[in-house]
PDB file with SEQRES, HELIX, SHEET and CRYST1 records, atoms N, CA, C and O in Angstrom:
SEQRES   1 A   58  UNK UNK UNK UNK UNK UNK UNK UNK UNK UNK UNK UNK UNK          
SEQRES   2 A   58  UNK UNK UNK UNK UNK UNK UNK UNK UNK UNK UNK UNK UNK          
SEQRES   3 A   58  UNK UNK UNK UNK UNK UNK UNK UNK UNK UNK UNK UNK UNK          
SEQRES   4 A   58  UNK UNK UNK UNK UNK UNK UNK UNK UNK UNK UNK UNK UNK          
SEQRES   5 A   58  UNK UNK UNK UNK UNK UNK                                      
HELIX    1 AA1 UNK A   55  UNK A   57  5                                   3    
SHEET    1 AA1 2 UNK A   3  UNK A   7  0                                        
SHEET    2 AA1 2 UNK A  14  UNK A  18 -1                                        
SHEET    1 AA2 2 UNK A  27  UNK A  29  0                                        
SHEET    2 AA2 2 UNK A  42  UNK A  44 -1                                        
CRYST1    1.000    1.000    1.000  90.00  90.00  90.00 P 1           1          
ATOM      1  N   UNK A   1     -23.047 -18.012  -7.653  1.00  0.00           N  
ATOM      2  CA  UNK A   1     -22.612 -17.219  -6.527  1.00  0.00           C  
ATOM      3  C   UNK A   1     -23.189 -15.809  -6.663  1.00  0.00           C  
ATOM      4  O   UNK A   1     -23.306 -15.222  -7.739  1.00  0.00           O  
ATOM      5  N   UNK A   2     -23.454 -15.443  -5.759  1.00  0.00           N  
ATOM      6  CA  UNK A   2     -24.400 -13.671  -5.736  1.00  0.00           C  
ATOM      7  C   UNK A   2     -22.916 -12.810  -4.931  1.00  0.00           C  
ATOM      8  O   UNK A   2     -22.084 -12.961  -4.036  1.00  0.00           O  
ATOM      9  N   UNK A   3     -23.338 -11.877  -5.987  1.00  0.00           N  
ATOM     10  CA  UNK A   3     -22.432 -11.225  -5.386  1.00  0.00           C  
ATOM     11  C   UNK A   3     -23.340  -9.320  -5.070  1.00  0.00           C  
ATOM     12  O   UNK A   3     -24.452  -8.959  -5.456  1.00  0.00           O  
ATOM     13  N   UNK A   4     -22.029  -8.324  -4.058  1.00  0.00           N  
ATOM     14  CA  UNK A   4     -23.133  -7.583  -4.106  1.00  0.00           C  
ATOM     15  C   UNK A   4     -21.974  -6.317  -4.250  1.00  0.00           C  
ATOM     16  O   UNK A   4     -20.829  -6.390  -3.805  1.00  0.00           O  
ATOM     17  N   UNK A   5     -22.596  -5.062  -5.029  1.00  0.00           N  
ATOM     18  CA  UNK A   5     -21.832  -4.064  -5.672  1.00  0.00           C  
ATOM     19  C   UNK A   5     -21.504  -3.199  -4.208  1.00  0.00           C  
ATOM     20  O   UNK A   5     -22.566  -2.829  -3.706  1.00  0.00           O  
ATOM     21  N   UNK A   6     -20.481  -2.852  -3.527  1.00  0.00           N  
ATOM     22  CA  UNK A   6     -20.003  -1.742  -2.754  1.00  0.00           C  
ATOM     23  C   UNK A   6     -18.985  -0.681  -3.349  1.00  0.00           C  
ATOM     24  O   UNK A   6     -18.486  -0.715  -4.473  1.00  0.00           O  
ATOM     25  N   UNK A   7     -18.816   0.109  -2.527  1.00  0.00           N  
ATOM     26  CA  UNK A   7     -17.963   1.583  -3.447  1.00  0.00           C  
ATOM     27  C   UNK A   7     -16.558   1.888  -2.417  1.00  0.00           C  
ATOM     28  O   UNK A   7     -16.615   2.269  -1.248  1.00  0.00           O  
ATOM     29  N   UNK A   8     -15.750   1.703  -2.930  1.00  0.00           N  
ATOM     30  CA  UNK A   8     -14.387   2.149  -2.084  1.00  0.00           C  
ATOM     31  C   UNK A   8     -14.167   3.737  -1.410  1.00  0.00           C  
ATOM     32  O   UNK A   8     -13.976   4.799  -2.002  1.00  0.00           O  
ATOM     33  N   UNK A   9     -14.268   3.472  -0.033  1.00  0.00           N  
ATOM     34  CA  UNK A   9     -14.219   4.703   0.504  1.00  0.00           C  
ATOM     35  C   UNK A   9     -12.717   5.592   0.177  1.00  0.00           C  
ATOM     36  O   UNK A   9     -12.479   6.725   0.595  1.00  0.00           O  
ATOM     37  N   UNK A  10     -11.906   4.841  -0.580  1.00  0.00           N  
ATOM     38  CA  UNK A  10     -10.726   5.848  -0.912  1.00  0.00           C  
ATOM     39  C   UNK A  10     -10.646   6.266  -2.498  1.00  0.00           C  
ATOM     40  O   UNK A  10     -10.221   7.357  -2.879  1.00  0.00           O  
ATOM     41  N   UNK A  11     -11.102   5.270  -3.320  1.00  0.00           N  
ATOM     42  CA  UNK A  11     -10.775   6.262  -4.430  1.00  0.00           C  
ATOM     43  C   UNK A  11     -12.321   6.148  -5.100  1.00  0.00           C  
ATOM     44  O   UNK A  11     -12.255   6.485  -6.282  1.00  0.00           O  
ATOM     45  N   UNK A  12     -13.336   5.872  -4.804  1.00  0.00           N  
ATOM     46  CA  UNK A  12     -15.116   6.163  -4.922  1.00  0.00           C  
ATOM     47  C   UNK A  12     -15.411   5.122  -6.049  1.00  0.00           C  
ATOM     48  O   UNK A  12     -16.613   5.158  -6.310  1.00  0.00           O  
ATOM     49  N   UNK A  13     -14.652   4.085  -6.911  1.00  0.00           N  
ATOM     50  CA  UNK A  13     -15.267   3.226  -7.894  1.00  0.00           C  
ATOM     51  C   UNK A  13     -15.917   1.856  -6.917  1.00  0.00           C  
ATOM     52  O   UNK A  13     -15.520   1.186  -5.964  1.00  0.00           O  
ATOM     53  N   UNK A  14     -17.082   1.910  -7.749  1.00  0.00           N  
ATOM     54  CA  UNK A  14     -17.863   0.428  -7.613  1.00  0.00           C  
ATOM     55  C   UNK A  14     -16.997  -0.498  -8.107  1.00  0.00           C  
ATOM     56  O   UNK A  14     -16.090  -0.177  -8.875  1.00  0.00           O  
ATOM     57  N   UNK A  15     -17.263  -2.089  -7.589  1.00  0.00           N  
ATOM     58  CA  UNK A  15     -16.989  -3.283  -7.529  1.00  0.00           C  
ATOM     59  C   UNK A  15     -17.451  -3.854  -6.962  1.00  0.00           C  
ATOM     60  O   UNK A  15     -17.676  -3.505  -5.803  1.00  0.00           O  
ATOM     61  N   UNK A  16     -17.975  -5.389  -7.575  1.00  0.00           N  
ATOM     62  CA  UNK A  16     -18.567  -6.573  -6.966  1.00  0.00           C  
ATOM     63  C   UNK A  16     -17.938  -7.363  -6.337  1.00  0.00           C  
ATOM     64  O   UNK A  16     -16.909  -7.874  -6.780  1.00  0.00           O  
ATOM     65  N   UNK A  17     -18.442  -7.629  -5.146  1.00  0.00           N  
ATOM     66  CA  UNK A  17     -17.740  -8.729  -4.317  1.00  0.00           C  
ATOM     67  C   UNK A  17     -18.808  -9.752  -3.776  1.00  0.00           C  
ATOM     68  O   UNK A  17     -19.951  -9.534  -3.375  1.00  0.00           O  
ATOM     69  N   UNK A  18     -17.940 -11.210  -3.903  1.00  0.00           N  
ATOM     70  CA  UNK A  18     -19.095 -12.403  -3.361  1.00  0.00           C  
ATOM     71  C   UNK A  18     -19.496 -12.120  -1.912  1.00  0.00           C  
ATOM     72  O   UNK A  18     -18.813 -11.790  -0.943  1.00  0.00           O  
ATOM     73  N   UNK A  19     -20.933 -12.367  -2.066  1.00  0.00           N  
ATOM     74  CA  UNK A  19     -22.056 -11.745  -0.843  1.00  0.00           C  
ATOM     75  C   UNK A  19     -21.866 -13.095  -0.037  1.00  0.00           C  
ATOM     76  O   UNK A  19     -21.909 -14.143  -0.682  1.00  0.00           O  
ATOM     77  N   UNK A  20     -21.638 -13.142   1.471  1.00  0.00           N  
ATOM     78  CA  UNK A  20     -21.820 -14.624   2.501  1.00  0.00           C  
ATOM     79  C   UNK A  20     -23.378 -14.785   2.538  1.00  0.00           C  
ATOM     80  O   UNK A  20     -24.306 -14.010   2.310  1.00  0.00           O  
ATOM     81  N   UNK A  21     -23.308 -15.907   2.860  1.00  0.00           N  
ATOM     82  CA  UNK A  21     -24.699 -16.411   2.317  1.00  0.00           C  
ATOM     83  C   UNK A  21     -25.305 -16.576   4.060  1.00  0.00           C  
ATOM     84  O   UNK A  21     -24.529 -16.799   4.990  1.00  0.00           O  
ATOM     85  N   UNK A  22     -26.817 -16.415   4.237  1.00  0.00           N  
ATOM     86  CA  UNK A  22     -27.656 -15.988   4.734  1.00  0.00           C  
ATOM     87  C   UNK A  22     -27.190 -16.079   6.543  1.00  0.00           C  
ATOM     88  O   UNK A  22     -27.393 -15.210   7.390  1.00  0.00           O  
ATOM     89  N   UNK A  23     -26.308 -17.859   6.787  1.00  0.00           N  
ATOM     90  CA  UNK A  23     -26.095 -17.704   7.645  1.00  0.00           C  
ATOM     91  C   UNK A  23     -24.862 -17.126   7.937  1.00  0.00           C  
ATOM     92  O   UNK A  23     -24.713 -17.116   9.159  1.00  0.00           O  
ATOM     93  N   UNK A  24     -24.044 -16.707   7.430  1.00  0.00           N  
ATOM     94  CA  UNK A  24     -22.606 -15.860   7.839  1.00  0.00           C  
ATOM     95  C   UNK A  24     -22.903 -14.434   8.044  1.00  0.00           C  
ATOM     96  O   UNK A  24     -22.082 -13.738   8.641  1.00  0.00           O  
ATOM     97  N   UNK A  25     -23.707 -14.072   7.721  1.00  0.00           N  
ATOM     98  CA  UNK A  25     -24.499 -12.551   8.071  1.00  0.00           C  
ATOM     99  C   UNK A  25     -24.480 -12.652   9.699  1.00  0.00           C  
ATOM    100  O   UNK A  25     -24.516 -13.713  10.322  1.00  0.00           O  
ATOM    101  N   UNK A  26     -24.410 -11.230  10.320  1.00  0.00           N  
ATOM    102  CA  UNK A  26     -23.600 -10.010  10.302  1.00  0.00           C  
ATOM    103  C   UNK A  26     -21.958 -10.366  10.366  1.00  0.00           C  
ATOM    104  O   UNK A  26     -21.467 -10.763  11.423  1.00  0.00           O  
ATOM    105  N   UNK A  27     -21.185 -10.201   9.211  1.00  0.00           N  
ATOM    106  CA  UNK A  27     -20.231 -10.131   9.405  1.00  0.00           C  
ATOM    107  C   UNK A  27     -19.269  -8.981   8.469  1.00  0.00           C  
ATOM    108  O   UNK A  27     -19.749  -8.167   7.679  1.00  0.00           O  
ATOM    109  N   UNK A  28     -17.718  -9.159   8.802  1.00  0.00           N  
ATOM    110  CA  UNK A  28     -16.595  -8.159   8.323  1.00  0.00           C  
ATOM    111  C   UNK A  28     -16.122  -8.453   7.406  1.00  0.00           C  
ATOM    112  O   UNK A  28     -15.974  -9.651   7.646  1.00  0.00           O  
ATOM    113  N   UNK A  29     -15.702  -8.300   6.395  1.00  0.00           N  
ATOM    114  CA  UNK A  29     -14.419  -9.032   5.881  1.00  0.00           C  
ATOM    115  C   UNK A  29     -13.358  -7.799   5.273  1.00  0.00           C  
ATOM    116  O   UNK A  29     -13.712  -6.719   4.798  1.00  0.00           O  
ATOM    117  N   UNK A  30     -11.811  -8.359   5.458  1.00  0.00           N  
ATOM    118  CA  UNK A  30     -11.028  -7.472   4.900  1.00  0.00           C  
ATOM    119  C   UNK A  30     -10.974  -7.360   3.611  1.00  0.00           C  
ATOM    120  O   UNK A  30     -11.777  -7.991   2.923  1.00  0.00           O  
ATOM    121  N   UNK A  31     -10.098  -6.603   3.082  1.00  0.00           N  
ATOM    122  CA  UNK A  31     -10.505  -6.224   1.848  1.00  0.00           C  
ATOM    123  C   UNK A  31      -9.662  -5.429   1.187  1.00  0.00           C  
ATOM    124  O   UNK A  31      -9.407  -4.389   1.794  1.00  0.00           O  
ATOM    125  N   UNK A  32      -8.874  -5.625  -0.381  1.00  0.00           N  
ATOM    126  CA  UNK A  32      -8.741  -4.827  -1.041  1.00  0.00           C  
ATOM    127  C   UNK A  32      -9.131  -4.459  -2.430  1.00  0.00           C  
ATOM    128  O   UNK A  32      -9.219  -5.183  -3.422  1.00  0.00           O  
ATOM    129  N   UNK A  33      -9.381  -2.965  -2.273  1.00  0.00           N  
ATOM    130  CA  UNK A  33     -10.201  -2.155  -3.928  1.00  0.00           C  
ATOM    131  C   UNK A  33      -9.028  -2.914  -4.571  1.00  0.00           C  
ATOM    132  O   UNK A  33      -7.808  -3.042  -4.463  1.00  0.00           O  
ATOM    133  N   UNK A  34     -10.745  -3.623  -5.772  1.00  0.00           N  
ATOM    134  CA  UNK A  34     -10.266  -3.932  -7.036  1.00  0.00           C  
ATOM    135  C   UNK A  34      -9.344  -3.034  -7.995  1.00  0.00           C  
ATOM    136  O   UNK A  34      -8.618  -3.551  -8.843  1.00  0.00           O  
ATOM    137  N   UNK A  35      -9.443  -1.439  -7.763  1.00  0.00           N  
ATOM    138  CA  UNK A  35      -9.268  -0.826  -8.445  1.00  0.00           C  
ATOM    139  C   UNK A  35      -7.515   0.004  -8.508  1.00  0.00           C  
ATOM    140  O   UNK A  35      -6.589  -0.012  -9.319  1.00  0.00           O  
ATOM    141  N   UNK A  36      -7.791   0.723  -7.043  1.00  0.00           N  
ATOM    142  CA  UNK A  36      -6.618   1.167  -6.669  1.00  0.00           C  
ATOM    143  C   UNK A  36      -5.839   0.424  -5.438  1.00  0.00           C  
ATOM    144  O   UNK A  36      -4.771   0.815  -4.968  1.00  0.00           O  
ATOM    145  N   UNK A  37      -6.518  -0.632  -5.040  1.00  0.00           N  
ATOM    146  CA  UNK A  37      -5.771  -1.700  -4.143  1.00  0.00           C  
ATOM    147  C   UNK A  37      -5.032  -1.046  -2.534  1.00  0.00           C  
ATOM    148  O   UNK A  37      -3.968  -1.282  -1.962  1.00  0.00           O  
ATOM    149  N   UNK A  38      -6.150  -0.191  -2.233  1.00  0.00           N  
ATOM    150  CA  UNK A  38      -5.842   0.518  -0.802  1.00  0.00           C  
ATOM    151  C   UNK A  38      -7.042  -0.921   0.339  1.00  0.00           C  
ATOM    152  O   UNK A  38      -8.026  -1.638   0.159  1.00  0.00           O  
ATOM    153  N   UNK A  39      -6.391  -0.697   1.061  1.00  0.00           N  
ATOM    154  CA  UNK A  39      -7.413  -2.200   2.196  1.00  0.00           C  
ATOM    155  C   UNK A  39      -8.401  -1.205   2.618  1.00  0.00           C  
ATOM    156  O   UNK A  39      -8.305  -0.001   2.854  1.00  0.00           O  
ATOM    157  N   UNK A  40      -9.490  -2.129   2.654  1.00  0.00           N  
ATOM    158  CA  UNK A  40     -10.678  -1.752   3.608  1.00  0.00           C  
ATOM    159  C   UNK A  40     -11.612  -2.828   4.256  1.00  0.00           C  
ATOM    160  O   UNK A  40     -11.514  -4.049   4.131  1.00  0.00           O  
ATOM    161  N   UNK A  41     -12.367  -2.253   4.841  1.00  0.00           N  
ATOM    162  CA  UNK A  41     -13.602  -3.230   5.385  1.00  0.00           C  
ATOM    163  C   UNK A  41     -15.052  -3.614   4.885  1.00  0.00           C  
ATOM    164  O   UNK A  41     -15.884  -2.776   5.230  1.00  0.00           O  
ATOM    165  N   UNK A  42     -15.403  -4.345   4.383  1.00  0.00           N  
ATOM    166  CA  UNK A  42     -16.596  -4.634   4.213  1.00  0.00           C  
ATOM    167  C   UNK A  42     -17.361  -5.277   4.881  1.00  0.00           C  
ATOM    168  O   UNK A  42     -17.268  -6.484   5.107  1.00  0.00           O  
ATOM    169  N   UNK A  43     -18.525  -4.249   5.419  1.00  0.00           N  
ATOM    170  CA  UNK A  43     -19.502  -4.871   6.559  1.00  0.00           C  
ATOM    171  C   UNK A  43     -20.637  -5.867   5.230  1.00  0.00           C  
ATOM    172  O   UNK A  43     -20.751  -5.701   4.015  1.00  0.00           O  
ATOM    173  N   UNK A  44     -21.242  -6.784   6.099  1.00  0.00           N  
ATOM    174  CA  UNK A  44     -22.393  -7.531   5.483  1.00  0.00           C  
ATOM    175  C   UNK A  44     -23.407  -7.626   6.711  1.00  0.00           C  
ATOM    176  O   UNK A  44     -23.543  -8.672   7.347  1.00  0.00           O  
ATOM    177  N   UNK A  45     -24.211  -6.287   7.038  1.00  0.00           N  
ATOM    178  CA  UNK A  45     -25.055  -6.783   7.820  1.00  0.00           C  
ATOM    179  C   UNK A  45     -26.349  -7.902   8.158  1.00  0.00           C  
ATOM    180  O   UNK A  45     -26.788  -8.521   7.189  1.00  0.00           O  
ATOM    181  N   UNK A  46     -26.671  -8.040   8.881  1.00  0.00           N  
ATOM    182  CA  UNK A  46     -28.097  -9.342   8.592  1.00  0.00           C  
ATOM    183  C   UNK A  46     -29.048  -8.901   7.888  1.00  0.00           C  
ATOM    184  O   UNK A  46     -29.777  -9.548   7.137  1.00  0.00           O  
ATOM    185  N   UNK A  47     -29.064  -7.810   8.110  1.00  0.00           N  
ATOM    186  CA  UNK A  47     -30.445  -7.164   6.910  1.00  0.00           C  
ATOM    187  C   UNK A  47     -29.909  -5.738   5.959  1.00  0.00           C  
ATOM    188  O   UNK A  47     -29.577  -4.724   6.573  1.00  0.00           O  
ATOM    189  N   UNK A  48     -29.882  -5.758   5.022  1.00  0.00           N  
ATOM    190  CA  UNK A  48     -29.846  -4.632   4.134  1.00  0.00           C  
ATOM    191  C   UNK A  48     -28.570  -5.012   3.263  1.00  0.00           C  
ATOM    192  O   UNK A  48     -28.109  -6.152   3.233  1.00  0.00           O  
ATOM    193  N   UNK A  49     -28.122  -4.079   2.655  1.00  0.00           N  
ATOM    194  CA  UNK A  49     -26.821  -3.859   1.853  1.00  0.00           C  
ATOM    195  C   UNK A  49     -25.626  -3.989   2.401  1.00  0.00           C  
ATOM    196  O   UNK A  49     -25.604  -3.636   3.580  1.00  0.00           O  
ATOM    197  N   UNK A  50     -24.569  -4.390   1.946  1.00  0.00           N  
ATOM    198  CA  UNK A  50     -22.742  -4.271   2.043  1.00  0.00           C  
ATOM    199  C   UNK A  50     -22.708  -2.688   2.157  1.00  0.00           C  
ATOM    200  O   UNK A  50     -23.411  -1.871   1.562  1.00  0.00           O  
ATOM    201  N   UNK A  51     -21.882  -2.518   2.915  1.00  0.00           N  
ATOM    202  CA  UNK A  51     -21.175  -1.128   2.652  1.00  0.00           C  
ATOM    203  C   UNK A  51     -19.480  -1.020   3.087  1.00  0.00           C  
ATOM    204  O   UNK A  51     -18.941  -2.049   3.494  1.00  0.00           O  
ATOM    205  N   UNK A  52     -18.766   0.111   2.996  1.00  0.00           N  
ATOM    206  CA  UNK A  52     -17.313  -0.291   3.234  1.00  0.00           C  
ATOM    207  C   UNK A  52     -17.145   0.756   4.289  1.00  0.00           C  
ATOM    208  O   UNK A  52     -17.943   1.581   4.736  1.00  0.00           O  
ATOM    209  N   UNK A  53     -15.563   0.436   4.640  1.00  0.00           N  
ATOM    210  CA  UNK A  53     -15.040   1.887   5.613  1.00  0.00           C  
ATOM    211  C   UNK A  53     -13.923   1.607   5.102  1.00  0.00           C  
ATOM    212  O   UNK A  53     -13.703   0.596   4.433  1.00  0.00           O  
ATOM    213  N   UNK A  54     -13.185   2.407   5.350  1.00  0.00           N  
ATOM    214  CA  UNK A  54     -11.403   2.350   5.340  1.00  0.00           C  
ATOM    215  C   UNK A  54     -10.678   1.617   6.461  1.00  0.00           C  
ATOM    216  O   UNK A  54     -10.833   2.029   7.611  1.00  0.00           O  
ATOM    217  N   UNK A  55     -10.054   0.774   6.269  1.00  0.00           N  
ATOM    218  CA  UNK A  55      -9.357   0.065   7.501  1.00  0.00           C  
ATOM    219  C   UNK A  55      -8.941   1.167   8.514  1.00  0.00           C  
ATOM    220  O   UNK A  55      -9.060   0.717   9.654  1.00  0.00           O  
ATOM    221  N   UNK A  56      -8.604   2.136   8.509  1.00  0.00           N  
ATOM    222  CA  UNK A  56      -8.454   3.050   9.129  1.00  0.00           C  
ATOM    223  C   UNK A  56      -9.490   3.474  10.387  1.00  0.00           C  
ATOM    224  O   UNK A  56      -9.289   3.746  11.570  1.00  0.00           O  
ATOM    225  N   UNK A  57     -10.628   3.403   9.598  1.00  0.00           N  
ATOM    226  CA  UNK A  57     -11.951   3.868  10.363  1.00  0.00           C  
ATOM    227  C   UNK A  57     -12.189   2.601  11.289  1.00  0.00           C  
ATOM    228  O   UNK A  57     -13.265   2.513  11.880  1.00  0.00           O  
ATOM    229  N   UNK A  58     -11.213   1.610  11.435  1.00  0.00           N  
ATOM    230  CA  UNK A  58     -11.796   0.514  12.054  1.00  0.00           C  
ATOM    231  C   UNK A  58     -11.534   0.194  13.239  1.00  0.00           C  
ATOM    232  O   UNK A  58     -12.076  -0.788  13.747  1.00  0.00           O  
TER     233      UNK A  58                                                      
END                                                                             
C-alpha cells in the first residue's frame, strides 16, 4: 500500500496516510491528525500531492 506524507493544518506535524489509488483521484477524505486528533480534510488531487485544510475551511 503507498501511502503519502501530509502536515496538519492545526498543530503542523507530518503523518502518513494511505494514498487512493489512480482511479479514486480527485477526491476528499475526512480525517483525523494522528497526532493531536483535531478533524480535517484531505484533498488527493488527480495530479500532484495530498494536502490538508481544517474541516473548518470546508
Amino acid at each position: 500500500m503507498e501511502t503519502e506524507t501530509v502536515q496538519c493544518p492545526s498543530c503542523w506535524q507530518l503523518f502518513d496516510v494511505p494514498s487512493p489509488g489512480d482511479g479514486e483521484r480527485p477526491c476528499e477524505v475526512d480525517y483525523d491528525c494522528f497526532v493531536c486528533c483535531r478533524p480535517l480534510v484531505i484533498h488527493f488531487p488527480s495530479d500532484g500531492e495530498a494536502f490538508t485544510s481544517s474541516l473548518a475551511d470546508s
